[in-house]
C-alpha positions as CSV (number, residue, x, y, z in Angstrom):
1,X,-6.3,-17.8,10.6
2,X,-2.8,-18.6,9.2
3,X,-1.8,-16.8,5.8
4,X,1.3,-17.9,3.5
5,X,4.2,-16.0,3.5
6,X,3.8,-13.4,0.7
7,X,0.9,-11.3,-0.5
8,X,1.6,-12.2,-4.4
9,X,-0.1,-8.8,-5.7
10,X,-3.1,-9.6,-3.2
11,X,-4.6,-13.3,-4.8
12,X,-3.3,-14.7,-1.2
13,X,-5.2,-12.6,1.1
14,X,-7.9,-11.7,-1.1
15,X,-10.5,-14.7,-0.7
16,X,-9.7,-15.4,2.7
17,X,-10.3,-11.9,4.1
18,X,-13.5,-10.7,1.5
19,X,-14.8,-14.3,3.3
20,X,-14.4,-13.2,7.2
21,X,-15.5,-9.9,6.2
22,X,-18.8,-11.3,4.3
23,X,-19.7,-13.5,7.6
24,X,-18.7,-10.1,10.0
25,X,-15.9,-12.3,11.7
26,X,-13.4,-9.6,11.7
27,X,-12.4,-7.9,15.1
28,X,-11.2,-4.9,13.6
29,X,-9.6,-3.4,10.7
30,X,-7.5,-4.7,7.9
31,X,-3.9,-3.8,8.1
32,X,-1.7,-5.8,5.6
33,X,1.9,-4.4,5.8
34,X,4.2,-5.8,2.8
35,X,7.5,-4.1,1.4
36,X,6.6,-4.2,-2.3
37,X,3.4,-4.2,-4.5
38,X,1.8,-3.6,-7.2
39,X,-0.6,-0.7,-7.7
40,X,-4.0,-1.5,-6.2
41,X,-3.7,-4.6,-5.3
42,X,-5.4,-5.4,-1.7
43,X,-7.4,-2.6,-2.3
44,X,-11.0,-3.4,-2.3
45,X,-10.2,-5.9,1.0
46,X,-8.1,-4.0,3.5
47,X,-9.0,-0.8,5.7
48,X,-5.5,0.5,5.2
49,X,-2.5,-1.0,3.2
50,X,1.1,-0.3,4.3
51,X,3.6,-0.3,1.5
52,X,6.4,1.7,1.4
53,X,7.1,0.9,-2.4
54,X,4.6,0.3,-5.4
55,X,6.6,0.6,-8.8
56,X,4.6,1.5,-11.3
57,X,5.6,-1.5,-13.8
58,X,5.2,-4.0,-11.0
59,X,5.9,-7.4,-12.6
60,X,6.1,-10.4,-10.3
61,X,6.8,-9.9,-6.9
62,X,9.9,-12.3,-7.0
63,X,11.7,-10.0,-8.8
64,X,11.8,-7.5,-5.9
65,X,13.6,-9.8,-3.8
66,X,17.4,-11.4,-3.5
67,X,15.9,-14.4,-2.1
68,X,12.3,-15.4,-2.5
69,X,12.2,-19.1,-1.3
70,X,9.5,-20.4,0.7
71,X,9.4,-19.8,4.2
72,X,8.8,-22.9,6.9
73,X,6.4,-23.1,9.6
74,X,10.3,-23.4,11.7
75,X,11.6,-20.2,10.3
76,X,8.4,-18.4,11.2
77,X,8.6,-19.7,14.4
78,X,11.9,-19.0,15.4
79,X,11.9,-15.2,13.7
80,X,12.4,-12.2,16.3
81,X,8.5,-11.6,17.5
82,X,7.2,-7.8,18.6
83,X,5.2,-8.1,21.7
């Protein structure tokens, strides 16, 4: 399953996971990892959430960033990968 490139307080990943979880099609847990976010959000859909900052007056998430633009399926593709 492919995902955009930001979380956006959770509304992304929120349908799409609370979906494969309803029909059992998830292999394992539920680890989204994002450097910002608001308080609570991803909550009720993820196992574990990894976010090293959560300001308390959150705002929107482009705010948090120098340069929010949208990412391309070539920049994704030609990032560093962990193996």
């Amino acid at each position: 399953m492919r995902f955009r490139d930001r979380a956006e307080a959770g509304q992304v990943l929120a349908g799409p996971l609370s979906g494969l979880r309803d029909r059992g099609e998830l292999p394992g847990p539920v680890v989204p990892a994002v450097p910002v976010g608001a308080p609570g959000s991803l909550a009720p859909e993820a196992d574990t959430i990894v976010c090293p900052y959560r300001p308390a007056v959150f705002g929107a998430v482009g705010r948090w960033y120098d340069d929010f633009g949208l990412l391309t399926d070539a920049d994704v593709l030609d990032a560093p990968h962990v193996s």
